[in-house]
C-alpha positions as CSV (number, residue, x, y, z in Angstrom):
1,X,75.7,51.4,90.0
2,X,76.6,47.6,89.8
3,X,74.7,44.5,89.2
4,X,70.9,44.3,88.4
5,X,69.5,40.7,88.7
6,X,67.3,40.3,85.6
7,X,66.1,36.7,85.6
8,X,67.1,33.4,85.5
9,X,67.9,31.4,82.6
10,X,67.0,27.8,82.6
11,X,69.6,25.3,80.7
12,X,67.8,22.6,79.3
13,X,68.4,19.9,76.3
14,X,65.4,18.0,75.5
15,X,67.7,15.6,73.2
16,X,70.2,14.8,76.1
17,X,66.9,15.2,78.9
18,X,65.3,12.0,76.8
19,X,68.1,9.8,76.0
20,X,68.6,9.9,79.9
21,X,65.1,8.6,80.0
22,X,65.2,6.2,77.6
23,X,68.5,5.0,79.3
24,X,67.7,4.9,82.5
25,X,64.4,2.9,81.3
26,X,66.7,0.3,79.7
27,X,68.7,-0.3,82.4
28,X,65.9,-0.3,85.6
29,X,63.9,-2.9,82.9
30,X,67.0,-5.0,83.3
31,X,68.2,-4.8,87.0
32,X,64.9,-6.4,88.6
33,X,65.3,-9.8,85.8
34,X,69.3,-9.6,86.6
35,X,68.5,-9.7,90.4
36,X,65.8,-12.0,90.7
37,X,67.5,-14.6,87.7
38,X,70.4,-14.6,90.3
39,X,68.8,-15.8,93.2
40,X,66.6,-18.6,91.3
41,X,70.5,-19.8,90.4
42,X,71.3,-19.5,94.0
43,X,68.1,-21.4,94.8
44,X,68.8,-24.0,92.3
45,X,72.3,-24.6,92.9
46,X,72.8,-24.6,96.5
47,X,74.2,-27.5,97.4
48,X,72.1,-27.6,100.9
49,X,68.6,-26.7,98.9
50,X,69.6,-27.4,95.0
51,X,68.9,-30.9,93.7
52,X,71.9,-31.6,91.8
53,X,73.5,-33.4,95.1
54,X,69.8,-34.9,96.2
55,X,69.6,-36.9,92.6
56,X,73.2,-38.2,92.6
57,X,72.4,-39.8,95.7
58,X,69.1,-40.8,94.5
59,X,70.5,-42.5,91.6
60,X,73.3,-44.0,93.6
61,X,71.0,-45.4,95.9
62,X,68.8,-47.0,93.1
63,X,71.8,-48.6,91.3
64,X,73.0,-49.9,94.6
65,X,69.6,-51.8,95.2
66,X,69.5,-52.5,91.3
67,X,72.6,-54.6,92.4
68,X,71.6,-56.2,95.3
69,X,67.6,-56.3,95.3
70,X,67.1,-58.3,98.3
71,X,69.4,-56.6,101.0
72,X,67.0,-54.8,103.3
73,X,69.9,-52.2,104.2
74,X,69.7,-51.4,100.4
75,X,66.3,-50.8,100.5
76,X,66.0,-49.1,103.3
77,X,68.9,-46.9,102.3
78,X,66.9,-46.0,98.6
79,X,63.6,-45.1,100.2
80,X,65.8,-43.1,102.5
81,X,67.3,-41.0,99.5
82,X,63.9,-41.1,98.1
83,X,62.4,-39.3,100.6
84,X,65.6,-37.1,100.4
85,X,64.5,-35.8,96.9
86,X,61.4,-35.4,97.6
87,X,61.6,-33.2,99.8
88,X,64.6,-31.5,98.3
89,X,61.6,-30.6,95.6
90,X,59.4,-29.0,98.3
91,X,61.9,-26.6,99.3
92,X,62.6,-25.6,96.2
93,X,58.8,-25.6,95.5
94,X,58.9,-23.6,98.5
95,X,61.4,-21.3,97.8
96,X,60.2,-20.4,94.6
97,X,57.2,-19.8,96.0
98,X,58.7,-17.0,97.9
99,X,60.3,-15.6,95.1
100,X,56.9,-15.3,93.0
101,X,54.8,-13.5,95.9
102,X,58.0,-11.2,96.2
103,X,58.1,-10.4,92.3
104,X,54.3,-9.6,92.6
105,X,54.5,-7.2,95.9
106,X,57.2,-5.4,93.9
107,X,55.2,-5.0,91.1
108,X,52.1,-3.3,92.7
109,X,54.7,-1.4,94.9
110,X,56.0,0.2,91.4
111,X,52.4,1.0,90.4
112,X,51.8,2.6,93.0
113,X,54.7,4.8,92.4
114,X,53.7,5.1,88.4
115,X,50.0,5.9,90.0
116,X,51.5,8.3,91.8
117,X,54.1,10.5,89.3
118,X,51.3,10.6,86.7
119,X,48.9,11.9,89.2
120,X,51.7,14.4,90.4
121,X,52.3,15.3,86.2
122,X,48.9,15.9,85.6
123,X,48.7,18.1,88.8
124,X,51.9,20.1,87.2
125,X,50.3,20.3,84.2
126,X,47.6,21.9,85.7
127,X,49.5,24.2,86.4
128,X,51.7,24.8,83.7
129,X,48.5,24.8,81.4
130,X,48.2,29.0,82.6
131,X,50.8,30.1,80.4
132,X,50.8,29.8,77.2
133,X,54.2,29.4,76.2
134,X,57.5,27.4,78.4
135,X,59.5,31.0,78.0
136,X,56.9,32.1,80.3
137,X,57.0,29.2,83.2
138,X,58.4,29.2,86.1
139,X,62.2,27.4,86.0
140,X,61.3,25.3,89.3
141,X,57.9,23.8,87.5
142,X,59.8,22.9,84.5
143,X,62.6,21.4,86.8
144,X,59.6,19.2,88.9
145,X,58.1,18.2,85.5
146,X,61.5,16.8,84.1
147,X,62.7,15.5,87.7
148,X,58.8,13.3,87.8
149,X,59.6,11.9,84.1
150,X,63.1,11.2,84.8
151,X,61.5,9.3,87.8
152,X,58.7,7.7,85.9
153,X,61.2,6.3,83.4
154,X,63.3,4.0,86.4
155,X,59.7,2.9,87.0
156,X,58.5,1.8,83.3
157,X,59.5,2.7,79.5
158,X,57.5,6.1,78.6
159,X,57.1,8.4,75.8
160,X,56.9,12.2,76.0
161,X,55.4,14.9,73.6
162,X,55.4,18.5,75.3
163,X,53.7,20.9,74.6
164,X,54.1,24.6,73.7
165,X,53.6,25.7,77.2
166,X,55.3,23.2,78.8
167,X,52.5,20.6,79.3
168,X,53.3,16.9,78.5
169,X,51.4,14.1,77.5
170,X,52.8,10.6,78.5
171,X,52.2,7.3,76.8
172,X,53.5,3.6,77.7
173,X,51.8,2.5,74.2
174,X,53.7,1.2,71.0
175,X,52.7,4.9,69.9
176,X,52.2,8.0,71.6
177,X,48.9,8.0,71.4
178,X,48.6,4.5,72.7
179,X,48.2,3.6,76.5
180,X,48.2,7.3,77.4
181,X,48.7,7.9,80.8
182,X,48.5,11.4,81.9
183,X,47.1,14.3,78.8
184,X,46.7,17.8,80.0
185,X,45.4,17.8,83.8
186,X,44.3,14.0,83.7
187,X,45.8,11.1,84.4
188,X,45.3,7.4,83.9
189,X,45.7,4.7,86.4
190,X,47.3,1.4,85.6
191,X,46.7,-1.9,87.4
192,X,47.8,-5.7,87.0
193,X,45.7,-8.6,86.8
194,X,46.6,-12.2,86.2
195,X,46.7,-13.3,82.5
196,X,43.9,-15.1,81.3
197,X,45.2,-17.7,79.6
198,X,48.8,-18.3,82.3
199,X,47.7,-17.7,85.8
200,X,51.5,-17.4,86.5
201,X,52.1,-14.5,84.5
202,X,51.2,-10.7,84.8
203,X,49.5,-8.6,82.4
């Protein structure tokens, strides 16, 4: 009589599905530093906006009048390279600047993504919290659920403990039970604030 569909068999290994998280963690943790430490080295050595060019000709200037202290043109020509570095420091100040207020709209644009995967895993887990064992889930909730983490983990480093059913509980503590972030059908929001003893950094 043929062929009779029976069901569908999910593949799955938990070992190689976390290692990809933990990888994936690793290396999104280092692109942003790699990216942004390459443009403060653009910044700082551009010979246009760098100072490396502005103080040589500041300190050519000054041993130039330091050899002839009463010639006018001397003068005239140090307070001109003076002015020179100066403001050679503002656009760097400047720049810098820019690339500080960019580093912190990136940051609460990835919250808002974390905010937003937990919020979607605690929603699944809703779901996934009417069975009572993963045999007995659907493949395509179990796919979501793994395709959110796998997500979660470019954003920030996570740990995972699943369930019986399928569930998970996500932490971004030194443990598991640390700095949990979504258990059963809640989830946890995380925000940034400006540290309270460096006003430049993020906590």
């Amino acid at each position: 009589t043929g062929v009779r569909f029976d069901a569908v068999k999910r593949q799955y290994d938990q070992f190689i599905e976390s290692n990809l998280r933990n990888s994936t963690s690793e290396l999104k943790a280092q692109e942003p530093l790699l990216s942004y430490v390459n443009r403060v080295i653009d910044v700082m050595g551009d010979a246009n906006i760098g100072l490396t060019s502005a103080l040589n000709q500041f300190f050519q200037s000054a041993r130039d009048l330091s050899g002839d202290p009463a010639s006018t043109v001397q003068r005239n020509i140090f307070l001109r390279d003076s002015d020179g570095l100066a403001s050679r420091f503002r656009q760097l100040s400047s720049q810098l600047d820019t690339l500080n207020l960019e580093t912190k709209q990136a940051v609460d644009t990835n919250l808002g993504q974390v905010n937003s995967i937990t919020t979607q895993l605690a929603q699944l887990n809703k779901q996934l919290g009417k069975q009572p064992s993963e045999s007995k889930q659907p493949s395509e909730l179990l796919d979501q659920r793994d395709l959110l983490l796998r997500d979660l983990s470019a954003l920030i480093s996570v740990k995972t403990q699943f369930a019986d059913n399928g569930t998970v509980l996500v932490s971004i503590g030194d443990t598991i039970n640390q700095g949990v972030l979504v258990k059963d059908d809640q989830a946890r929001a995380i925000a940034v604030n400006l540290s309270k003893t460096d006003l430049n950094k993020l906590e």
